[in-house]
C-alpha positions as CSV (number, residue, x, y, z in Angstrom):
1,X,0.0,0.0,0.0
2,X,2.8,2.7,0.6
3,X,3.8,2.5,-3.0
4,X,0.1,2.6,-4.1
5,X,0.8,5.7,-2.0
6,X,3.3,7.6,-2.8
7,X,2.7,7.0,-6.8
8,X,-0.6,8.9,-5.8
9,X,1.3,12.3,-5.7
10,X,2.1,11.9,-9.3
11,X,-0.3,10.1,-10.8
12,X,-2.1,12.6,-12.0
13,X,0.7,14.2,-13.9
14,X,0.1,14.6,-18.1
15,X,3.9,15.2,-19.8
16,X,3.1,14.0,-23.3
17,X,-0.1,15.9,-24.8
18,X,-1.2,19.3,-24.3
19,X,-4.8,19.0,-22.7
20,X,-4.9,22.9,-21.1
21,X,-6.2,26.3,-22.4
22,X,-9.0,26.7,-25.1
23,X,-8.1,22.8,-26.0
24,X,-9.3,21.7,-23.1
25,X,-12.2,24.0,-23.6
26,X,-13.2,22.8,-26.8
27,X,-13.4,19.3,-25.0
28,X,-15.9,21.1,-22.7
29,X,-18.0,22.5,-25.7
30,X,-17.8,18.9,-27.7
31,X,-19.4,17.3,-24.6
32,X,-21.7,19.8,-23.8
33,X,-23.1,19.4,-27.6
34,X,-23.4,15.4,-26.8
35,X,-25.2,16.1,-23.3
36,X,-27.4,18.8,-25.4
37,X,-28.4,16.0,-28.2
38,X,-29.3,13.6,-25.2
39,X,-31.1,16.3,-23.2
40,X,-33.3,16.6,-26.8
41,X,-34.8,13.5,-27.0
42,X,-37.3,13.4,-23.7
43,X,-38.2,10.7,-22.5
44,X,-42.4,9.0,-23.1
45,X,-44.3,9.6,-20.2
46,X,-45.0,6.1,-18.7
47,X,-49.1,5.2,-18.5
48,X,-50.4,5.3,-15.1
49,X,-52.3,1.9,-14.2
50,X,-55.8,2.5,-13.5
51,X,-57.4,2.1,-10.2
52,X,-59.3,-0.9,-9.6
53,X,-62.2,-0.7,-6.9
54,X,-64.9,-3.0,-5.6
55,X,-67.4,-0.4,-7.1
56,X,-66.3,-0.8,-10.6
57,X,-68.1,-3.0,-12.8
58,X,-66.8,-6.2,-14.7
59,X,-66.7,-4.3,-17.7
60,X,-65.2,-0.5,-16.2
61,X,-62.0,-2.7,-15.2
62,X,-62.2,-4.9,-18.4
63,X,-62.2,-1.3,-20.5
64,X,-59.9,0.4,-17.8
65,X,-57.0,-2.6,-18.5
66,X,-57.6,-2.3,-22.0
67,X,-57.3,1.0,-22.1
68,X,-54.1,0.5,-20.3
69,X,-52.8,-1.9,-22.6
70,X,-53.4,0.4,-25.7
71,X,-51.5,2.8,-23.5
72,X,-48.8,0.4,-22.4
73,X,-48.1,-0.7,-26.0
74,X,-48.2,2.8,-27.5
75,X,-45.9,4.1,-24.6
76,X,-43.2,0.8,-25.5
77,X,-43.1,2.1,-29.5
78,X,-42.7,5.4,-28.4
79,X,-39.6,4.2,-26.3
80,X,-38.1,2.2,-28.9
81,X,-38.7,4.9,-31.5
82,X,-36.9,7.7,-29.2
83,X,-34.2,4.6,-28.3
84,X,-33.4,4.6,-32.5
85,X,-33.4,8.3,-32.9
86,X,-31.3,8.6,-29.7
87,X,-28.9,6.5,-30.8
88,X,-28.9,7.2,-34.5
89,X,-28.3,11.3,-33.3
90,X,-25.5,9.8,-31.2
91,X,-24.0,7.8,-33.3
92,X,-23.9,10.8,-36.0
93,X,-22.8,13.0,-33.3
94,X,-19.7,10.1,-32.5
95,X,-19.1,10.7,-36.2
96,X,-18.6,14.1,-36.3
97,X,-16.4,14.6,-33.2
98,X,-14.3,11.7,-34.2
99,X,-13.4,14.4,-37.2
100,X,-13.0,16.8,-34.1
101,X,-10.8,14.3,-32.3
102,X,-8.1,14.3,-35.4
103,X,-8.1,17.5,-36.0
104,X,-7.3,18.4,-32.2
105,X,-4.3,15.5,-32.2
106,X,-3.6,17.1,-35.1
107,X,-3.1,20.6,-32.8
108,X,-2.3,18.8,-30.0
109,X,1.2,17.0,-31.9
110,X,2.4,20.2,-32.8
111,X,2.5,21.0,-29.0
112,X,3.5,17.6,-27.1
113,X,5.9,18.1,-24.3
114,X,5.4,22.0,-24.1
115,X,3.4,21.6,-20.7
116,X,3.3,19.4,-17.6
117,X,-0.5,19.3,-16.3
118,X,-1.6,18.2,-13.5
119,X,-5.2,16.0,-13.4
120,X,-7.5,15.8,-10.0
121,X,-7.6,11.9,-10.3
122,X,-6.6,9.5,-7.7
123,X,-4.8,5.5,-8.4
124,X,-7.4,2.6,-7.7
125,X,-6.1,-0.5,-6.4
126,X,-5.7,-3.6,-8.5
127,X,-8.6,-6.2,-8.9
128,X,-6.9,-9.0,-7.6
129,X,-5.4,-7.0,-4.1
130,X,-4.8,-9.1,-1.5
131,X,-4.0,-7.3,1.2
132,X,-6.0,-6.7,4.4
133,X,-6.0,-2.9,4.9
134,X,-8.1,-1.6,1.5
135,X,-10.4,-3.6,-0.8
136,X,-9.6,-4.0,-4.4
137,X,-10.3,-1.6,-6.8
138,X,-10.2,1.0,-4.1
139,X,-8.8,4.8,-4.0
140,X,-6.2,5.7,-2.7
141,X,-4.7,8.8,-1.3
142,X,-1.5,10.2,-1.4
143,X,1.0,9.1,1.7
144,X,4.7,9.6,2.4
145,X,6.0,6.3,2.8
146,X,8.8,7.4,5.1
147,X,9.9,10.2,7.1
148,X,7.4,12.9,8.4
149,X,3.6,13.5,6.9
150,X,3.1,15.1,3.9
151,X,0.1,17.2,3.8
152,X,-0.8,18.8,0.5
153,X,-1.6,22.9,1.6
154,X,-4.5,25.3,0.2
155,X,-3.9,25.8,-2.9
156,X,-1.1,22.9,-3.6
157,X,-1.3,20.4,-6.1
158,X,-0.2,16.8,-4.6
159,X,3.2,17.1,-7.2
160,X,3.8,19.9,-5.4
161,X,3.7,18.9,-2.3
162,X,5.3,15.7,-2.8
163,X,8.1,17.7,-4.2
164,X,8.1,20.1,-1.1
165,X,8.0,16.9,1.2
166,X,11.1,15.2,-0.7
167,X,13.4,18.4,-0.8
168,X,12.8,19.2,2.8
169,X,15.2,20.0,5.4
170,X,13.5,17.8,7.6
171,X,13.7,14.6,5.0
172,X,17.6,13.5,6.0
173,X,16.8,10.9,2.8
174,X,17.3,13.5,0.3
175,X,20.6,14.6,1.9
176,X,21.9,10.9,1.9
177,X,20.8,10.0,-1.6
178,X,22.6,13.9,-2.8
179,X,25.2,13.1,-1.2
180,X,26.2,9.4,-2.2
181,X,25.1,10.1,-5.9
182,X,27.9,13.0,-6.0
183,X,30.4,10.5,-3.9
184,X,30.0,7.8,-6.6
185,X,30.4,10.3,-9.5
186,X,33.5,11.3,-8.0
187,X,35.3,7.8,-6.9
188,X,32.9,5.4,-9.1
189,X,31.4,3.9,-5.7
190,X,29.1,5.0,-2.8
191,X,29.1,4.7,0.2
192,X,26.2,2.8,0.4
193,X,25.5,0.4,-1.8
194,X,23.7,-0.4,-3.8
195,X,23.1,3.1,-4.3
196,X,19.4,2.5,-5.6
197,X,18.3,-0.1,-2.3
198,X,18.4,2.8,0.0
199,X,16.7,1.4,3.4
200,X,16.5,2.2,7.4
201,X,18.8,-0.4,8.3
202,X,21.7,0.2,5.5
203,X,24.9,1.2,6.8
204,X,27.6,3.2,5.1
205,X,30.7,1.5,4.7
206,X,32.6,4.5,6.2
207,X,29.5,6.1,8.8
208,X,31.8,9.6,9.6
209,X,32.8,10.1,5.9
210,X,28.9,9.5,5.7
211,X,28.1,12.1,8.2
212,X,30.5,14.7,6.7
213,X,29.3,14.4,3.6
214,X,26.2,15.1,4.2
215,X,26.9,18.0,6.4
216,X,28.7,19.5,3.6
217,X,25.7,18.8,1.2
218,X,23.8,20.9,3.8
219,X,26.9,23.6,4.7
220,X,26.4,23.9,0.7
221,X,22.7,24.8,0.3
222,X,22.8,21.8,-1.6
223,X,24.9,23.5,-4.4
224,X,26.3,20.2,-6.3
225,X,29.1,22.3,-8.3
226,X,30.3,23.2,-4.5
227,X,30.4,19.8,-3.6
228,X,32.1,18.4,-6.3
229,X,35.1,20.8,-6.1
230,X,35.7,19.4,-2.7
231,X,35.7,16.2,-3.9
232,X,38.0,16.1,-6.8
233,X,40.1,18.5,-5.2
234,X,40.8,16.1,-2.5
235,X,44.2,13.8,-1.8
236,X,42.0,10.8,-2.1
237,X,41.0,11.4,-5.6
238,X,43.9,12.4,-6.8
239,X,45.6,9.6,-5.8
240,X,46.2,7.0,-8.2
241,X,43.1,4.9,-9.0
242,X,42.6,1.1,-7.4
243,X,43.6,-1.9,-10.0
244,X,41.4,-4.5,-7.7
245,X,37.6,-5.4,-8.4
246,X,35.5,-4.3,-5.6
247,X,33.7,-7.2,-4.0
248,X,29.9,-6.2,-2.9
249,X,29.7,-6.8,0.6
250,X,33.2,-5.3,1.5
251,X,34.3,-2.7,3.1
252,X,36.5,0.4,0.8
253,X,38.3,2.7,2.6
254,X,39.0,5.0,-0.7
255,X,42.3,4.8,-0.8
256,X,41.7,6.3,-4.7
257,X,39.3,6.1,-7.2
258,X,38.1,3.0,-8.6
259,X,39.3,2.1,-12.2
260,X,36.5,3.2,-14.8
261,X,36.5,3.4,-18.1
262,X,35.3,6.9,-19.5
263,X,31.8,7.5,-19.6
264,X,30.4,7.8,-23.0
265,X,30.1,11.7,-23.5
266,X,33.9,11.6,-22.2
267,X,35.4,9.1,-24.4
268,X,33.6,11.1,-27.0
269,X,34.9,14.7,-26.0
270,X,38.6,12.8,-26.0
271,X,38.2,12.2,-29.7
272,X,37.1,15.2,-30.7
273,X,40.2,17.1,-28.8
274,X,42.0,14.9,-31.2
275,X,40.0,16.0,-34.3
276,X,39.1,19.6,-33.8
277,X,42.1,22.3,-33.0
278,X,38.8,24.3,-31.6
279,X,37.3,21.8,-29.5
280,X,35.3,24.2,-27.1
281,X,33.7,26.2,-29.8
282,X,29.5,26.4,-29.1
283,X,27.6,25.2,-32.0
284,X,25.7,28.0,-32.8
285,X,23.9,26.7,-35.5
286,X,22.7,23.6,-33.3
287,X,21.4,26.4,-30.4
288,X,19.7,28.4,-32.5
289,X,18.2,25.5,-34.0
290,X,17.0,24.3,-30.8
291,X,15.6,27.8,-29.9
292,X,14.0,28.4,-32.5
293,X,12.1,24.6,-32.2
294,X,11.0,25.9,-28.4
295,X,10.4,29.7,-29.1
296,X,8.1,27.7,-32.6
297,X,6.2,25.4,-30.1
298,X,5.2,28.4,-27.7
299,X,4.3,30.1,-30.0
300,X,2.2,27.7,-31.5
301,X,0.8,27.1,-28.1
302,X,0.4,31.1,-27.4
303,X,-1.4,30.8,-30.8
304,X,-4.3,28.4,-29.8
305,X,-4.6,29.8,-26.8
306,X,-5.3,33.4,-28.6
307,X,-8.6,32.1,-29.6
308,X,-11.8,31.7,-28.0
309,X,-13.4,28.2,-27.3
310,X,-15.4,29.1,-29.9
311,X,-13.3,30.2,-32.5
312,X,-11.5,26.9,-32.5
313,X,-14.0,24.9,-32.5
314,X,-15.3,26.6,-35.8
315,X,-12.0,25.8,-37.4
316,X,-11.8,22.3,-36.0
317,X,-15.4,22.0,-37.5
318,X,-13.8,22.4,-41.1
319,X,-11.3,20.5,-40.5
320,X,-13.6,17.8,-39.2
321,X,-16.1,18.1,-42.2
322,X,-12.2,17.1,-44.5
323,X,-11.9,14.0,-42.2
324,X,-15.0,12.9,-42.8
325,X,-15.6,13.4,-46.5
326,X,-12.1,11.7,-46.5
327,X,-12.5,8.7,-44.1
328,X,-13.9,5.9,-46.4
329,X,-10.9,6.7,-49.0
330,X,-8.1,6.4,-45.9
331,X,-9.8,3.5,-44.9
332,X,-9.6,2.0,-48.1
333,X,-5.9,2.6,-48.9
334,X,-4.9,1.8,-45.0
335,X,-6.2,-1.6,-46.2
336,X,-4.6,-1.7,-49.5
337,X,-1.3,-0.4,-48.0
338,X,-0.9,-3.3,-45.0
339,X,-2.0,-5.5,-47.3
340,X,0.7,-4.2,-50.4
341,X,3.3,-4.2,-47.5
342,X,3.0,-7.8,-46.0
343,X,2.8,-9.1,-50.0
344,X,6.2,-7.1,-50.2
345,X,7.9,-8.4,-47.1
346,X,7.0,-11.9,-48.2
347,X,8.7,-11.2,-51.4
348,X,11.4,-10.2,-49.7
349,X,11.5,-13.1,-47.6
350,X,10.7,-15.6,-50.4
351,X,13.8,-14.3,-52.7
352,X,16.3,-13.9,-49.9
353,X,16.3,-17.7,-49.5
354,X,16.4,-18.7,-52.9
355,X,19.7,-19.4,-54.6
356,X,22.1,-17.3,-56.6
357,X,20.9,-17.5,-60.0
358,X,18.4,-16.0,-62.8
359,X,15.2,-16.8,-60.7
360,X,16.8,-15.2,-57.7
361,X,17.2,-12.2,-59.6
362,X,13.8,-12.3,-61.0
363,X,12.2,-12.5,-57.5
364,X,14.2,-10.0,-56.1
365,X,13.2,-7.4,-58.8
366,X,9.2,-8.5,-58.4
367,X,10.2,-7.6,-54.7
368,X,11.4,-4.4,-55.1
369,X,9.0,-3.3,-57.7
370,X,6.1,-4.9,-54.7
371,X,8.1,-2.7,-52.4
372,X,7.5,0.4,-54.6
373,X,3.9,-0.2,-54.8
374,X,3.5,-0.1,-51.2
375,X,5.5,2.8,-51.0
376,X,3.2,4.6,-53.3
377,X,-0.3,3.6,-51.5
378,X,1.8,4.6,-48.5
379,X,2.3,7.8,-50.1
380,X,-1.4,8.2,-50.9
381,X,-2.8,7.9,-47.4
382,X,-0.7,10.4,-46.4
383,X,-1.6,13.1,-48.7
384,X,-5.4,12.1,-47.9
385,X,-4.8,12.8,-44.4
386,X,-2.7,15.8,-45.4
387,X,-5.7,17.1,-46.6
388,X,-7.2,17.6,-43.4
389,X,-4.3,18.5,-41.6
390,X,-3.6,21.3,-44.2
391,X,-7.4,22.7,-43.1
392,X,-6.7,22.4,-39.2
393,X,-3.3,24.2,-39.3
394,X,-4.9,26.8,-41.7
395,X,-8.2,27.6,-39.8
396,X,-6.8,26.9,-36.4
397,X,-3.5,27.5,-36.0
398,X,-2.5,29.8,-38.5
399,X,-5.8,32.0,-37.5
400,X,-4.4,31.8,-34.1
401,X,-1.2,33.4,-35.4
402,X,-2.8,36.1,-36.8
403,X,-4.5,37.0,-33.0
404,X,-1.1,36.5,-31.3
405,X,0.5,39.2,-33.6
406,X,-2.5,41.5,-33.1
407,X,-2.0,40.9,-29.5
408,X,1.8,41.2,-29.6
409,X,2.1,44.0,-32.0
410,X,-1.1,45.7,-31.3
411,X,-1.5,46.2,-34.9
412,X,-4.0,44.8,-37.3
413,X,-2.4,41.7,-39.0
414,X,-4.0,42.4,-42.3
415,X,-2.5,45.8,-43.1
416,X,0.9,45.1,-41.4
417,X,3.9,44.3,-44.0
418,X,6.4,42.2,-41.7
419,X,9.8,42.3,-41.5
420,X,11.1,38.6,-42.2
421,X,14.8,39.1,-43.4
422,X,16.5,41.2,-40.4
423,X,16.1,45.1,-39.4
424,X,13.9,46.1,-36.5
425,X,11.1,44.1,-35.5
426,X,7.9,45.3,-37.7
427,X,9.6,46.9,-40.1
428,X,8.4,46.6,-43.5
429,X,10.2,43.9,-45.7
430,X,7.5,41.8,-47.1
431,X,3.9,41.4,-47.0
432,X,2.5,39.0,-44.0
433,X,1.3,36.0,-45.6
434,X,3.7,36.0,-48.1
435,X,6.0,33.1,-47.0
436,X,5.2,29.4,-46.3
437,X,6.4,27.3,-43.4
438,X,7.2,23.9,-43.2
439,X,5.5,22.1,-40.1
440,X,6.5,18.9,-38.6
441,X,4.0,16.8,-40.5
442,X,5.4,17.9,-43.8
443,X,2.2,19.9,-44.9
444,X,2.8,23.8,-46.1
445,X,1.3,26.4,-44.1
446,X,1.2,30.0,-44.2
447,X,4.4,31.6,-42.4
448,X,3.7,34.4,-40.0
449,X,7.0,35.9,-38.3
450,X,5.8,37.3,-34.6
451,X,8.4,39.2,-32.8
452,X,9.6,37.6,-29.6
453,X,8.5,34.4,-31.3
454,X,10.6,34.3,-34.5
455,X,14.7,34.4,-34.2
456,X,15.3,37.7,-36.8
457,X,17.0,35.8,-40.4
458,X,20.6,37.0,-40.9
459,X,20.9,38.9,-44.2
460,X,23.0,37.3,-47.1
461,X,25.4,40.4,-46.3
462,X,25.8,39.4,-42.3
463,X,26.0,36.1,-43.3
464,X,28.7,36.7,-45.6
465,X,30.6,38.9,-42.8
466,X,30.2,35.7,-40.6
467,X,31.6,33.2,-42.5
468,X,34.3,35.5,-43.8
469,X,35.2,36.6,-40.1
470,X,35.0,31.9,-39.7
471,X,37.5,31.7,-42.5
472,X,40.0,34.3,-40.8
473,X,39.8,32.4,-38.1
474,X,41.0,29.5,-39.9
475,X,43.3,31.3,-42.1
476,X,45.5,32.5,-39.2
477,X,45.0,29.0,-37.6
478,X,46.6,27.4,-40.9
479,X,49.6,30.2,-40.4
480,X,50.3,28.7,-36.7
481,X,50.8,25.5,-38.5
482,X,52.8,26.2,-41.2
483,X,50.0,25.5,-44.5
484,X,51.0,27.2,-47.1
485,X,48.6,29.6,-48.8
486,X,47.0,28.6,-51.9
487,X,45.5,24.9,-52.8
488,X,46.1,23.6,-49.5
489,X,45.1,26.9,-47.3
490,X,41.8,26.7,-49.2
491,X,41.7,22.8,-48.2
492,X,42.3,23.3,-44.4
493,X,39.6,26.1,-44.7
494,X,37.2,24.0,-45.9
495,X,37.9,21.1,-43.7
496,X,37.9,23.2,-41.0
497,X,34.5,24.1,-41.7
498,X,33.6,20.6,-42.1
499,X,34.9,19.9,-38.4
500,X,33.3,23.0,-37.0
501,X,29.9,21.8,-37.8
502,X,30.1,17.8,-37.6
503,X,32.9,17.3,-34.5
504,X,31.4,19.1,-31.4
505,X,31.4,18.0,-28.0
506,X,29.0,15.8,-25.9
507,X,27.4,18.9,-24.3
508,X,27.0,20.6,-27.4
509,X,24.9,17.5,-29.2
510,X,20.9,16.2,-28.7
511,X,20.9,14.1,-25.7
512,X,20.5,11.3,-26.1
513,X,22.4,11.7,-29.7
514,X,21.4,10.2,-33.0
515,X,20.8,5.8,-33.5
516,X,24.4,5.3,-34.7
517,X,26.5,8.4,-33.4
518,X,29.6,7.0,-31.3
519,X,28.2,8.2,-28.4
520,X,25.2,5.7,-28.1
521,X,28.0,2.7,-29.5
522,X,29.7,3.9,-26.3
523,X,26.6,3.6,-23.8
524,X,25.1,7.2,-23.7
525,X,21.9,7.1,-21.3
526,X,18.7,6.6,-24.1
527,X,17.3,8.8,-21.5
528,X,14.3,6.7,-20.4
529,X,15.1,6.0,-17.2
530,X,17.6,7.2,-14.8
531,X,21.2,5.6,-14.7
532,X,21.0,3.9,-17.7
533,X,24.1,4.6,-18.8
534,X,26.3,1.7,-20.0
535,X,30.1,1.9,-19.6
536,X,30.9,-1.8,-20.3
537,X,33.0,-2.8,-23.1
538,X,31.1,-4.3,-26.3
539,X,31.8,-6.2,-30.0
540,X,30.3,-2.7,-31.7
541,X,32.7,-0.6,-30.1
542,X,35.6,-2.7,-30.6
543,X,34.4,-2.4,-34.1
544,X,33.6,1.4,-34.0
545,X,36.9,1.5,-33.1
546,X,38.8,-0.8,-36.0
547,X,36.6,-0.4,-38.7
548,X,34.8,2.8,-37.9
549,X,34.6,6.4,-39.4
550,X,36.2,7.8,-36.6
551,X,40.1,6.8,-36.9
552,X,40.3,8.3,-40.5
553,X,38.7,11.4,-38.8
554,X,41.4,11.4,-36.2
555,X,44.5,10.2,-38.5
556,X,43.3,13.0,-41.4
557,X,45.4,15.5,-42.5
558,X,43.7,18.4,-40.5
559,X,43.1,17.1,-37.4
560,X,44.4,18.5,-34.1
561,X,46.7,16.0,-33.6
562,X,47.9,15.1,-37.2
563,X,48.5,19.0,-37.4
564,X,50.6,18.2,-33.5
565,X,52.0,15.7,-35.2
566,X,53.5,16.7,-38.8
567,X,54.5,20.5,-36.7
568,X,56.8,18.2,-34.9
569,X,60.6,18.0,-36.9
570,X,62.1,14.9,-36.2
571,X,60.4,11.5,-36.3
572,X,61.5,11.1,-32.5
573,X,59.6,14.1,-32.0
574,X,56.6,13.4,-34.1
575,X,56.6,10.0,-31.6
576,X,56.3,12.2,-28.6
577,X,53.5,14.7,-29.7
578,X,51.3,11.4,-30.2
579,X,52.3,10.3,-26.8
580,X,51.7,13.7,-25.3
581,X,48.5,14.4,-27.3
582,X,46.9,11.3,-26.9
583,X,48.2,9.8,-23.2
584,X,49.0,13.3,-21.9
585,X,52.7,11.9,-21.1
586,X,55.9,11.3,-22.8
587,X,56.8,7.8,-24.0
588,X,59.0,5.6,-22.0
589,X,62.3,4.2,-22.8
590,X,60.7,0.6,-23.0
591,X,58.0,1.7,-25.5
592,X,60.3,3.5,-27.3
593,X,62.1,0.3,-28.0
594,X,58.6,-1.3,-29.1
595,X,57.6,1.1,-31.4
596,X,61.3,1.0,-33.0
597,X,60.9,-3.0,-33.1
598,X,57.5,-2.6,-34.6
599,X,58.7,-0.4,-37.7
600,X,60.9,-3.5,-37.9
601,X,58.0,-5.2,-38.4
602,X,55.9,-3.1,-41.4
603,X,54.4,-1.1,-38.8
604,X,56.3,1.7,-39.7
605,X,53.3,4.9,-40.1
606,X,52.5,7.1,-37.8
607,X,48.9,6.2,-38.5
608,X,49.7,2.6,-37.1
609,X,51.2,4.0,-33.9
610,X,47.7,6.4,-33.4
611,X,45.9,3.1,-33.7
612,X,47.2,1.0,-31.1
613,X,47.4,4.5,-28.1
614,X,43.7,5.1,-28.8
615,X,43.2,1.0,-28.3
616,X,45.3,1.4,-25.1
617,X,43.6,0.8,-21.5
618,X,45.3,4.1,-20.5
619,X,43.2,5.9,-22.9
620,X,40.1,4.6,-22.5
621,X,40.5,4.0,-18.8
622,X,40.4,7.2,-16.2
623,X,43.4,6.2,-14.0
């Protein structure tokens, strides 16, 4: 039950889908139509039986039941007939707002993840609960599990409070779980463990380091930066880190670190030291990208919420009235498309396990063209549903926009030329309405630039004076390292460029990064859940690293450390610069020695030598 509990205080929480504002008002109106269509068809008033007395005659109650009867039977069509009508309205009614209901996902997409609501709705219990202090299917209300009562206040949602009741001075759990999840960042193990089996009766290996810890979480203000400077500026993590396995169970008095192998978002900021002579240079065009995708879904939101309940509904009407002329036609190629896909895939199938020969060729080639057709029905219900999307982004949205910029600007949208290609906000450039936006579906809609809301559009002329002012950059960078000017100054220019946009570090990349990127080979957290990280060595990244994109990357002409490398003059040199670059230490005299007995062998390139360092434990290993 204390789970069923504490869940409570978030169970009502909504991350994915937008369901406040004038949405969540058109959901009102929608259901107040359905109770007005109901409320329509009254109910036949039931025949009252007639009173039978001893004064009555034989045939008084023989007429009076008859009577009743007629009435009776009359009263049961009547029933039946408002029963059809009733449903037939309702089911025309279910009709139209299922038109309503795509059209609103249809807003509501555009807008996912750009609230967190909170619902008034309580967990019930599961059918099959077997425990003696609530029935099944019951309620339940929010409880702390632990530690002192939380009590939601006037005026406090149970999130709220929950999060009040968590961060509290007064909950010494919060301190302890800060305070071990910094310590095991720092030295790769808590002092209590497992870190996530937290319980009244664990005891820290080390119960005073425990207790200072904490109090300097608290002596903080709980400022995590603060916390961590301690740590890794103390004796005991600078000291060299511990070659033996800790055994669970045992006690670690921290002598140093434990051995750990880079995280993922470290291993990848090591290669691109290696690759790009700028490695801490933002990318710009990644942030604005990013801002613009945020400051786009506000506004988008801002623009819905501009209208009245009413208003949207009207446009969601049209849109509704696309859906529905449309639905028998998606319906229709939905089925000819799953069907055209499944005949493809068994094509597919059937051909791959034939043998090399004519027939295998011939089966392959029915495949693909099988594969084509499916693509093309696939193609057609999606620009049947484009159809209504294009109406609800047009009547809703982009009507929406037009309010927001009267409401922004205080200027009628109709008679206002906007400014889309730089200069002060408002001023005239272009006609509104005169540009067209891509949205996330892939449908064309009318562009309307709102200040505060659209990022102002560099000129060609500023863009120009940015990427010349890049290219100087560059230029004197290619002086440092001796590139002549000409063929290969314009070459290290436009590599350069090719680095400054592609090779960036961890921080400055989505989280989590693309399917594919080195960082998720590596065991970047997918984000789902917390600690999900994976630093454990795997057959992909052995391969990443042998057969990959990223040692030509490293070993290229341009790269920060074949640019160390070749600036170096003698080959003894050019030996320690790879050391130094890559290890962060000279070589020794005994792998001196095997790199000169290696060249003995064939492995004579510096290419060769790069290879084996970045396969070293010392690199990939934080020691």
């Amino acid at each position: 039950m204390q789970f069923y509990k504490m869940a409570a205080f978030t169970y009502g929480v909504q991350t994915q889908d937008y369901t406040g504002g004038v949405m969540s008002d058109v959901s009102d109106l929608l259901r107040e139509q359905e109770a007005t269509v109901r409320a329509s068809f009254k109910e036949p008033q039931r025949p009252q039986r007639p009173k039978i007395n001893g004064k009555m005659s034989k045939e008084e109650r023989t007429k009076a039941e008859q009577e009743y009867a007629r009435e009776q039977k009359k009263y049961e069509e009547q029933v039946k007939l408002v029963s059809k009508q009733r449903e037939a309205a309702r089911q025309k009614l279910r009709a139209e707002q299922r038109g309503y209901q795509e059209s609103m996902t249809d807003v509501r997409n555009t807008m996912r993840y750009t609230s967190v609501s909170s619902r008034d709705r309580k967990p019930s219990l599961p059918h099959d609960y077997q425990y003696s202090d609530a029935k099944p299917r019951s309620s339940v209300e929010p409880g702390a599990m632990m530690g002192h009562e939380c009590i939601t206040q006037p005026g406090e949602t149970p999130l709220q409070a929950y999060a009040r009741w968590m961060t509290s001075a007064e909950n010494p759990r919060f301190t302890t779980v800060i305070a071990n999840r910094l310590w095991k960042r720092v030295f790769g193990l808590a002092l209590i463990e497992p870190l996530d089996e937290l319980m009244d009766t664990t005891v820290p290996m080390i119960p005073e380091m425990e207790k200072h810890i904490e109090k300097l979480v608290v002596d903080s203000n709980y400022d995590m930066k603060a916390v961590l400077r301690v740590l890794y500026n103390t004796k005991a993590y600078q000291a060299q880190a511990t070659r033996q396995e800790h055994a669970p169970g045992n006690v670690y008095h921290f002598t140093g670190p434990l051995l750990r192998r880079m995280s993922a978002e470290q291993m990848w900021d090591s290669f691109v030291t290696l690759i790009n002579p700028s490695p801490d240079m933002i990318n710009q065009a990644n942030r604005d990208t990013m801002e613009q995708r945020i400051l786009q879904a506000k506004k988008i939101a801002d623009s819905v919420d501009a209208l009245s309940p009413e208003e949207a509904l009207v446009g969601l009407k049209k849109a509704a009235e696309v859906y529905g002329k449309n639905r028998e036609r998606t319906e229709v190629q939905q089925k000819l498309y799953a069907e055209a896909r499944v005949a493809a895939k068994d094509a597919r199938d059937a051909a791959d396990m034939m043998p090399e020969g004519p027939a295998k060729v011939a089966a392959m080639t029915k495949a693909d063209e099988l594969k084509k057709k499916s693509d093309a029905i696939r193609s057609e219900v999606n620009r049947i549903q484009n159809e209504g999307r294009r109406v609800t982004y047009a009547e809703v949205i982009t009507t929406g926009q037009k309010k927001l910029f009267e409401k922004v600007t205080g200027k009628p949208y109709q008679t206002v030329a906007m400014n889309t290609k730089g200069g002060a906000e408002g001023s005239p450039a272009m006609m509104a309405g005169g540009e067209m936006m891509m949205m996330s579906s892939g449908v064309r809609t009318e562009k309307i630039t709102i200040p505060g809301y659209d990022r102002k559009e560099l000129t060609k002329e500023e863009k120009e004076a940015v990427s010349a002012k890049a290219r100087e950059a560059y230029a004197e960078e290619a002086e440092f390292f001796g590139i002549p000017e000409g063929k290969d100054r314009k070459k290290y220019i436009s590599d350069r460029e090719q680095i400054a946009r592609n090779t960036l570090r961890a921080a400055e990349i989505e989280s989590p990064a693309p399917r594919g990127h080195y960082l998720r080979e590596f065991g970047q957290s997918d984000r789902e859940t917390i600690e999900n990280a994976n630093n454990d060595a795997s057959v992909p990244q052995a391969l990443a690293m042998m057969n990959g994109s990223l040692l030509p990357q490293i070993t290229s002409r341009y790269s920060q450390l074949m640019l160390t490398v070749n600036k170096a003059q003698y080959p003894d040199d050019k030996v320690e610069a790879a050391y130094k670059t890559i290890l962060s230490r000279k070589p020794t005299a005994r792998e001196k020695e095997v790199w000169l007995k290696a060249q003995d062998s064939g492995l004579n390139t510096m290419e060769d030598l790069i290879f084996s360092l970045l396969n070293t434990q010392q690199f990939i290993f934080i020691q």
